[in-house]
N, C-alpha and C positions, 0 to 999 in steps of 0.2 A: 613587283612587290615581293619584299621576302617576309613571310610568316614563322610565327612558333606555334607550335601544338599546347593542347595546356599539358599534355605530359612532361614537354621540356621545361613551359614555364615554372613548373613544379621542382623542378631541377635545376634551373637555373636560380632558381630563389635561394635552394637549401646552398648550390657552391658560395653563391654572392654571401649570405651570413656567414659559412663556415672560413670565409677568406675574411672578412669584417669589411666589405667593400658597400658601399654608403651608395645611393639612387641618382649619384652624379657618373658611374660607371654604367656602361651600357653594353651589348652583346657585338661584337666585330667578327664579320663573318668574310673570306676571303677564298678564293682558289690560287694556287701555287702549282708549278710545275713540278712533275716527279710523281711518284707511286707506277702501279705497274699497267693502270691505263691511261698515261699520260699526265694527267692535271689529279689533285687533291684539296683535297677540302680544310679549313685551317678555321678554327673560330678560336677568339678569348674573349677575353674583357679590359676595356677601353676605356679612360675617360676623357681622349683628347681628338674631337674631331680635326679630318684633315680637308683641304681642299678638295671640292669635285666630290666630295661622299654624298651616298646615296642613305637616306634616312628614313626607317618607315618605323611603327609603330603596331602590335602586334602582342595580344596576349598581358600588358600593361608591362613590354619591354621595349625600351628603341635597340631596333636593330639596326649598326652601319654597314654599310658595303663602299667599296671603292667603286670608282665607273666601270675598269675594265674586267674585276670580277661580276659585276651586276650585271655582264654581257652574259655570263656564263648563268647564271644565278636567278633570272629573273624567271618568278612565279615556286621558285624553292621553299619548302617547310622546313623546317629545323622540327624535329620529334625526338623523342626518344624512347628506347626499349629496353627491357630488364628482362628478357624473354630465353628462352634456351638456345637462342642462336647466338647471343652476347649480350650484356649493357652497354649503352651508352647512345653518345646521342648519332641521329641518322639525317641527312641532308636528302631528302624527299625531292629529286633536279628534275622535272619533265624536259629539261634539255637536252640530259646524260641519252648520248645513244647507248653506250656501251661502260659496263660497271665491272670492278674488278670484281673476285669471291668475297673480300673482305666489308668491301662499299666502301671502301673508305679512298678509293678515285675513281675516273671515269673520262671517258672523251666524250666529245659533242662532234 
């Protein structure tokens, strides 16, 4: 399962009105190759599910995942921080053995 914090959900509400995207769009969350520990983290917003997506529910958000990122992804938080180390949102992996300084890749 992948989860949102209500910090994110809070933030995910305000991007979703500030773009004018309606409750048919949903959160797409993915890992990609590249950054400087291998694999990265990739989220948008969706409204066309695809074959094989993985679908959870979560803070009164569906989050999609592909299969072969849910390899990597499964038991992940989606949170976010406004805090002196940066904003934005943070991908909470108990999978990641190893994280860049940025967080924003990681290998398994």
């Amino acid at each position: 399962m992948i989860t949102v914090s209500e910090r994110a959900a809070k933030q995910v509400n305000n991007l979703m009105e500030n773009e004018g995207l309606n409750n048919e769009y949903f959160i797409r969350v993915s890992v990609v190759g590249g950054g400087c520990s291998g694999l990265s983290y990739k989220m948008d917003f969706d409204n066309e599910s695809q074959e094989g997506d993985q679908i959870f529910e979560s803070n009164g958000y569906k989050v999609v995942c592909d299969m072969k990122s849910f390899l990597y992804l499964c038991g992940t938080e989606l949170d976010f921080t406004d805090g002196l180390n940066g904003k934005g949102f943070q991908f909470n992996n108990p999978n990641a053995n190893r994280t860049c300084g940025c967080g924003e890749s990681f290998s398994v």
